[in-house]
C-alpha positions, 0 to 999 in steps of 0.5 A: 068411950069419950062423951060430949055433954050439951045443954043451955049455959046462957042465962043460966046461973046454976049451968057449972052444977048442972053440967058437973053432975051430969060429968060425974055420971057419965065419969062414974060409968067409965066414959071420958066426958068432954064437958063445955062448961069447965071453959072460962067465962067472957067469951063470945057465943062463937069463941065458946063453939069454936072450941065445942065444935072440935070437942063434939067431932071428937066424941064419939057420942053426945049426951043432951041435958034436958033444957038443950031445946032452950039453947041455940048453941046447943040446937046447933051441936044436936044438928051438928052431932046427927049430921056426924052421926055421933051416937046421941042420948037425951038425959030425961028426969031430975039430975039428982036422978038421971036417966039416959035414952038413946035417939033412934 
């Protein structure tokens, strides 16, 4: 089952970790993670979700990290994951301690 994981990247010094442990865990269970913040820095806000869009519509589910509210990159990618209906799941607790909660 391949994965997406969404959350804030802007204005976010420590995103690259934060994103890595979530990686491990999905990886660690068995899933193919599609994870955005492994992408190069120095582009535009629409370069990066030119290339996430397509990752998106290519898992077959979403995982959001528990301050994707705080992202309007990542708003859109929850809309866009509904709109699609991808299986979505919201990553609550610390992410030494994560625990994954399906959306209705």
């Amino acid at each position: 089952m391949k994965i997406y994981l969404s959350g804030k990247i802007t204005g976010d010094p420590n995103y690259r970790k934060k994103f890595e442990k979530a990686a491990s865990f999905f990886s660690d269970a068995g899933y193919v993670v599609m994870n955005p913040a492994v992408l190069p820095e120095g582009m535009t806000p629409q370069e990066y979700m030119s290339i996430n869009i397509p990752m998106l519509f290519a898992a077959d589910a979403v995982a959001f990290l528990p301050d994707w509210t705080k992202s309007r990159g990542a708003q859109i990618e929850h809309e866009l994951s509904q709109y699609a209906g991808k299986k979505v799941y919201q990553i609550s607790g610390e992410l030494k301690n994560l625990v994954m909660e399906e959306e209705p």
